[in-house]
C-alpha positions as CSV (number, residue, x, y, z in Angstrom):
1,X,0.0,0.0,0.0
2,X,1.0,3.7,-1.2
3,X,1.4,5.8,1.5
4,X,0.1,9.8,1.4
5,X,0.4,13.0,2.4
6,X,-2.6,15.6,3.1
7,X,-2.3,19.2,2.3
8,X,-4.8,20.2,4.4
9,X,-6.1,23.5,3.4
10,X,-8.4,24.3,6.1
11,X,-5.1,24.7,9.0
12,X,-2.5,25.9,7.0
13,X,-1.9,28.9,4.5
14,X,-0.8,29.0,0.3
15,X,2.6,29.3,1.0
16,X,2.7,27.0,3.9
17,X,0.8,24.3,1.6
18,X,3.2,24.6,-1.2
19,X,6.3,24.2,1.3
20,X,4.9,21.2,2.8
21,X,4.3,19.7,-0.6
22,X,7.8,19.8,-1.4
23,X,9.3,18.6,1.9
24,X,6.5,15.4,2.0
25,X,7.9,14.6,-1.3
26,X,11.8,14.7,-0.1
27,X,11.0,12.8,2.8
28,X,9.7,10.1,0.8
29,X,5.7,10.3,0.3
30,X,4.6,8.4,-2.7
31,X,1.4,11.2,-3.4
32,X,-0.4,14.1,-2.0
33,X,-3.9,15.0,-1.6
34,X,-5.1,18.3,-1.1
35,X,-8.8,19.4,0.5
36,X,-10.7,21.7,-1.4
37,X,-12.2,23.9,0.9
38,X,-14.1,27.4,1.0
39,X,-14.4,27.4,4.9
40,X,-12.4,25.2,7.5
41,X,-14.3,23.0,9.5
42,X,-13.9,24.9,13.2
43,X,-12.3,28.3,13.1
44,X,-9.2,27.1,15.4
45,X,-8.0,25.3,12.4
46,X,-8.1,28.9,10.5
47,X,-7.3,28.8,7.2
48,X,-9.4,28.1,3.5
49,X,-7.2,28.9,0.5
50,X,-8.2,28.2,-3.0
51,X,-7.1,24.7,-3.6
52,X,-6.6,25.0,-7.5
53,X,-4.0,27.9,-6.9
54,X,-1.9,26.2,-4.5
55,X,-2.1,22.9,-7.1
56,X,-0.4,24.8,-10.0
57,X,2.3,26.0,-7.4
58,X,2.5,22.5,-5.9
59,X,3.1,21.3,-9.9
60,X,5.7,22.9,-10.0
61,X,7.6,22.4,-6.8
62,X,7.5,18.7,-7.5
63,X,8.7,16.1,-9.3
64,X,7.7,12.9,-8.6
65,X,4.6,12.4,-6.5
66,X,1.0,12.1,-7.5
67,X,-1.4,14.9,-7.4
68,X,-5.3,14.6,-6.3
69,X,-7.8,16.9,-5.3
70,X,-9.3,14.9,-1.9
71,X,-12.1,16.0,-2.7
72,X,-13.5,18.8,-4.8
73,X,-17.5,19.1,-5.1
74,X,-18.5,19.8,-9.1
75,X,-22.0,20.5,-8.4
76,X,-22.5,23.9,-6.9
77,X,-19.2,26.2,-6.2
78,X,-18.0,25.0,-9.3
79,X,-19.8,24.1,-12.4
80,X,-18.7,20.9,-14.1
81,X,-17.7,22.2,-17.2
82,X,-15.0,24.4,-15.6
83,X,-13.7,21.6,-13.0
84,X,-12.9,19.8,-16.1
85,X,-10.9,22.9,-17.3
86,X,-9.4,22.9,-14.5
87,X,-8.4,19.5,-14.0
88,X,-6.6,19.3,-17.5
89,X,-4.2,22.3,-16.8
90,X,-3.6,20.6,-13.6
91,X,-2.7,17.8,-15.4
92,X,-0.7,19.3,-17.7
93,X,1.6,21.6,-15.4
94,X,2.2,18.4,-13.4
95,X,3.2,16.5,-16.6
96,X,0.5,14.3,-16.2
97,X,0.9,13.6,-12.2
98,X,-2.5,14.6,-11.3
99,X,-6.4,12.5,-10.3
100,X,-9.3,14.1,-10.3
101,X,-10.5,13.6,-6.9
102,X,-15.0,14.3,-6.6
103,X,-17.4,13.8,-4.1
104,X,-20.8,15.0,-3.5
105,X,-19.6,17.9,-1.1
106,X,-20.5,19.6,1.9
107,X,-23.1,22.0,2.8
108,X,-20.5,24.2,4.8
109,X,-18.2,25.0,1.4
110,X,-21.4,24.8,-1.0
111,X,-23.8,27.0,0.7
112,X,-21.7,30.1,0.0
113,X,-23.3,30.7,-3.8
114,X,-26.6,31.3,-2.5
115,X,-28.4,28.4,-3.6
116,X,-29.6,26.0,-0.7
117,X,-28.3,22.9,0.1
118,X,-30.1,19.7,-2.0
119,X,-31.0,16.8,0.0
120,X,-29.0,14.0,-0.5
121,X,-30.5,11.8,-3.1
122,X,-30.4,15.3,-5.3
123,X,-27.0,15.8,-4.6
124,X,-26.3,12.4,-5.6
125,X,-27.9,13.0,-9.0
126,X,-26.1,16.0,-9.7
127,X,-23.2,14.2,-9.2
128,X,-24.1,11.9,-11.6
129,X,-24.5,14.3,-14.3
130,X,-21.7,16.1,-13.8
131,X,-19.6,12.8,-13.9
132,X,-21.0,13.0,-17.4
133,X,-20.3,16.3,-18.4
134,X,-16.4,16.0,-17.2
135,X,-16.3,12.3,-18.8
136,X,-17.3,13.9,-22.3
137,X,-14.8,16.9,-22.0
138,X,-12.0,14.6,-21.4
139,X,-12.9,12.7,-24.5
140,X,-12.0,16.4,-26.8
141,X,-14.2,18.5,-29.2
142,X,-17.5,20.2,-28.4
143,X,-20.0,18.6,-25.9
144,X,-23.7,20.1,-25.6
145,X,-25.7,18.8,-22.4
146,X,-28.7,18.9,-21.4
147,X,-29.8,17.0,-18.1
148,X,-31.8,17.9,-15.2
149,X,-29.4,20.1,-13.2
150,X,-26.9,21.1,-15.6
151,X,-26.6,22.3,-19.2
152,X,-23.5,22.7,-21.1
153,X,-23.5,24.7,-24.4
154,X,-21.0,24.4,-26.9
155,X,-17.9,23.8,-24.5
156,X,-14.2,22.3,-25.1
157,X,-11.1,21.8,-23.5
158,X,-8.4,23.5,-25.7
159,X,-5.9,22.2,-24.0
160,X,-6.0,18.5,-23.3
161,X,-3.3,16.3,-21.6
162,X,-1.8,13.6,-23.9
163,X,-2.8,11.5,-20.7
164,X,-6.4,10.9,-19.5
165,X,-6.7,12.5,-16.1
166,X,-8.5,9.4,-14.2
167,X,-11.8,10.1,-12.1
168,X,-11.5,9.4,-8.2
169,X,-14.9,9.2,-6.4
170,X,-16.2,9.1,-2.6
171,X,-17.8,7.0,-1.8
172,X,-19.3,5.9,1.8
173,X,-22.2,3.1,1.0
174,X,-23.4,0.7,-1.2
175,X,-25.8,3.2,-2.5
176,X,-23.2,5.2,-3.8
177,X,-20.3,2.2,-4.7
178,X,-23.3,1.7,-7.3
179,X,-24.1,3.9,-8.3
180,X,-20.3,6.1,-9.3
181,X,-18.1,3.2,-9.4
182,X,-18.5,2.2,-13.5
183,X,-18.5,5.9,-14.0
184,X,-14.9,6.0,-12.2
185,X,-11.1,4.8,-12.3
186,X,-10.7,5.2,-8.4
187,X,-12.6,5.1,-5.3
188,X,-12.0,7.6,-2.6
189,X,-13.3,6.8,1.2
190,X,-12.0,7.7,4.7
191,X,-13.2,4.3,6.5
192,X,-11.2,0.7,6.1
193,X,-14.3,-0.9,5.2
194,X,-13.9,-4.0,3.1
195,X,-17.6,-4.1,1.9
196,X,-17.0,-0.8,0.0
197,X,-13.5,-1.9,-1.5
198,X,-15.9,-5.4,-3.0
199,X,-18.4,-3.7,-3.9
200,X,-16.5,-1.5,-5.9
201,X,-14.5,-3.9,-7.9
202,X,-17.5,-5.2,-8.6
203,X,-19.5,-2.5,-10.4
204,X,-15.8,-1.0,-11.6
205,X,-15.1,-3.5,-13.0
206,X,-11.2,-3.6,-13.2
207,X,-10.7,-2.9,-9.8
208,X,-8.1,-0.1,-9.3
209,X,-6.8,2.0,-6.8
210,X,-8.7,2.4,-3.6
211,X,-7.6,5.7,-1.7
212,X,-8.0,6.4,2.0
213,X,-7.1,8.6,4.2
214,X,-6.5,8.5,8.3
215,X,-6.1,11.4,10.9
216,X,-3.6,11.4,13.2
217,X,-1.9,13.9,15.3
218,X,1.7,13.2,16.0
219,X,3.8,15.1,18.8
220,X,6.7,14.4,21.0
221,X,4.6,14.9,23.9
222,X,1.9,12.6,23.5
223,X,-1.0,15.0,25.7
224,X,0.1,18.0,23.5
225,X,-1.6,15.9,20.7
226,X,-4.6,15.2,22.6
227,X,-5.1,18.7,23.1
228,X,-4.6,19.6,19.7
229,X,-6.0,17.0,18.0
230,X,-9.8,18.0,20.2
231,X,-8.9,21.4,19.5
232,X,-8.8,20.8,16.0
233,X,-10.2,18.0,14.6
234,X,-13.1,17.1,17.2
235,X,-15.8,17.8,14.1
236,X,-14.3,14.2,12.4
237,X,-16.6,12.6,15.6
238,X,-19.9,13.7,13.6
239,X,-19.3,12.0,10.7
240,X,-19.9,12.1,7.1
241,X,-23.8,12.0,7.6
242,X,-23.7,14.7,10.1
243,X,-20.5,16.6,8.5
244,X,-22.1,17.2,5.5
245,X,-25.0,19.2,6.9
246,X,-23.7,21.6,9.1
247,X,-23.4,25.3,7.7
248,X,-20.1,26.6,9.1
249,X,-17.9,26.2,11.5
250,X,-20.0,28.0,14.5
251,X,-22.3,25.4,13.6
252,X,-19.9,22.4,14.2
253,X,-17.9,23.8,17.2
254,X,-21.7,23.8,18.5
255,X,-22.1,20.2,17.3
256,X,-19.2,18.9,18.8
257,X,-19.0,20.6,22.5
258,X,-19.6,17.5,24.1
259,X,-16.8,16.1,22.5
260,X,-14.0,15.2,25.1
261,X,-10.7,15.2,24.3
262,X,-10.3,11.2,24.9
263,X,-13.0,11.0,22.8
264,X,-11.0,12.1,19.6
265,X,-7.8,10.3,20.8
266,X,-9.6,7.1,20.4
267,X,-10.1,7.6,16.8
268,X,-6.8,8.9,15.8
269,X,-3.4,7.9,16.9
270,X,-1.8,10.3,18.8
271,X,1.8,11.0,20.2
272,X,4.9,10.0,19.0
273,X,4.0,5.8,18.9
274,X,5.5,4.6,15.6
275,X,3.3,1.3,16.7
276,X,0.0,2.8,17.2
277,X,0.0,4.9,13.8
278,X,0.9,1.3,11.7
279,X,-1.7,-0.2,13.5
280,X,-4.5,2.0,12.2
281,X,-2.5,2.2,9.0
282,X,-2.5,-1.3,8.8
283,X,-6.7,-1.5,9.0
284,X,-6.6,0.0,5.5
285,X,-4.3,-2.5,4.2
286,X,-6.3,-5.4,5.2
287,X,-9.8,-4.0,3.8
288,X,-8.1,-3.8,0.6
289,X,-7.1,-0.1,-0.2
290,X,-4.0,0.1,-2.5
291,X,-3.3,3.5,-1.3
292,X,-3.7,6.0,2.1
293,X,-3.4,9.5,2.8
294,X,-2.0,10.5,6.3
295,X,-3.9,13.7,8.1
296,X,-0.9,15.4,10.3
297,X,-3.5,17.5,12.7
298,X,-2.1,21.3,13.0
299,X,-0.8,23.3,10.9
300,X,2.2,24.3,12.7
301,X,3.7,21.1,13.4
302,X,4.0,20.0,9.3
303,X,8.0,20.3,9.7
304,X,8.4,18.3,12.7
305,X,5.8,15.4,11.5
306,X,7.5,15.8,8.1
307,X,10.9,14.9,9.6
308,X,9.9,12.4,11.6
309,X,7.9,10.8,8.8
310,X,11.1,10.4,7.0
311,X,13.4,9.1,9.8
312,X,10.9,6.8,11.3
313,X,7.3,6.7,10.1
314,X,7.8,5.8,6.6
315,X,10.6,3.1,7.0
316,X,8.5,1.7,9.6
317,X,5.3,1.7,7.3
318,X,7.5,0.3,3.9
């Protein structure tokens, strides 16, 4: 299994994020996944850049590793048609290093255009459809569309990558394995579940690469990242059903103030245990994902967890 490294967008800032991304890469991570964010998730992580900016500047600060957004919503903040655009020129200033990474979003980045938030079985659809859109842009010339939620009029991608940027999806059910897996090249979910991973080579067909991702908070001082991990990352507790709901952060630090602090260090490792991080890493691995993202929980320890990811971590994980 591939191991990852998050560029998390909602605790750190542009500059910050492209530094990271070319230190994870020296120490040794084999990709890197960015969030793609318009609001962090509690306003003690602090920070929302524009994802796609910081991509180009990550393209070209890097050599080797893989590129994904993890994951961008095409539905409402951005239309479909121009996720598409900008996917290709992602993949083209990476010379050809980059996955489209799309999930049906959340109401706290998606509620800023003014335009509700869809149940879920509508968000779902739209998803669908915009799958299509971004399929038929990627096969060249002009596309018209017509569906239910989206229309597309006259559009093409002038300039297309000699190499196919492959479609990731998130998925979290069998519902949605179903109904986005033969649409897709790889599935994207942040739980080792083995039910999702079969169900997806099933309707995928071939297979492919099954991307996860796992918080944890490392620190030298192993209640330091207690503290900060509940400080920062107590809103994972909801999850996805609840997480995609909430409005903005007021909204999940209200939502989460029952939340102790042993209560988010029982689902992340945290502290400086080599062991306890390759356990959880290890959960992945036997529910059959081929690759996994690692969350390093605050911003302002990326250099230290970078260093120690390369001295110990990864060896330890190879």
């Amino acid at each position: 299994m591939r191991i990852g490294y998050t560029l998390m967008t909602e605790q750190a800032g542009p500059k910050d994020l492209v530094r990271h991304a070319a230190r994870a890469e020296a120490a040794g991570f084999d990709f890197e996944v960015i969030s793609d964010h318009f609001s962090p998730w509690l306003a003690e992580q602090g920070h929302a850049p524009y994802a796609w900016s910081v991509l180009g500047a990550v393209a070209q600060v890097t050599e080797r590793v893989e590129l994904m957004t993890y994951v961008t919503c095409p539905t409402m903040r951005y239309h479909p048609a121009v996720v598409a655009q900008k996917a290709a020129t992602v993949q083209l200033l990476s010379d050809n290093r980059f996955t489209l990474g799309l999930g049906a979003g959340e109401n706290l980045n998606e509620h800023v255009v003014g335009q509700g938030w869809p149940p879920v079985n509508v968000r779902h659809e739209m998803l669908r459809e915009a799958l299509e859109i971004i399929v038929k842009l990627f096969d060249g010339g002009y596309s018209d569309y017509a569906g239910q939620h989206f229309r597309v009029d006259s559009a093409k991608l002038w300039d297309l990558p000699e190499k196919r940027v492959p479609i990731a999806v998130a998925v979290s059910g069998s519902q949605s394995v179903q109904a986005f897996a033969p649409l897709a090249d790889v599935m994207v979910a942040v739980e080792p579940d083995a039910d999702l991973v079969r169900g997806w080579d099933t309707f995928q067909g071939g297979g492919g690469r099954k991307v996860g991702q796992l918080p944890i908070c490392w620190d030298p001082d192993r209640e330091a990242a207690v503290r900060r991990a509940h400080e920062q990352f107590r809103w994972f507790a909801g999850g996805w059903k609840v997480n995609a709901e909430l409005p903005g952060p007021t909204g999940f630090a209200a939502a989460t103030q029952a939340v102790r602090p042993e209560d988010v260090a029982a689902g992340m490792p945290c502290g400086p245990d080599v062991g306890a991080i390759a356990e959880a890493v290890a959960r992945f691995r036997d529910a059959g994902f081929t690759d996994l993202a690692l969350v390093q929980v605050g911003g302002e320890q990326q250099e230290e967890f970078l260093d120690f990811a390369e001295k110990e971590l990864l060896p330890a994980l190879s």
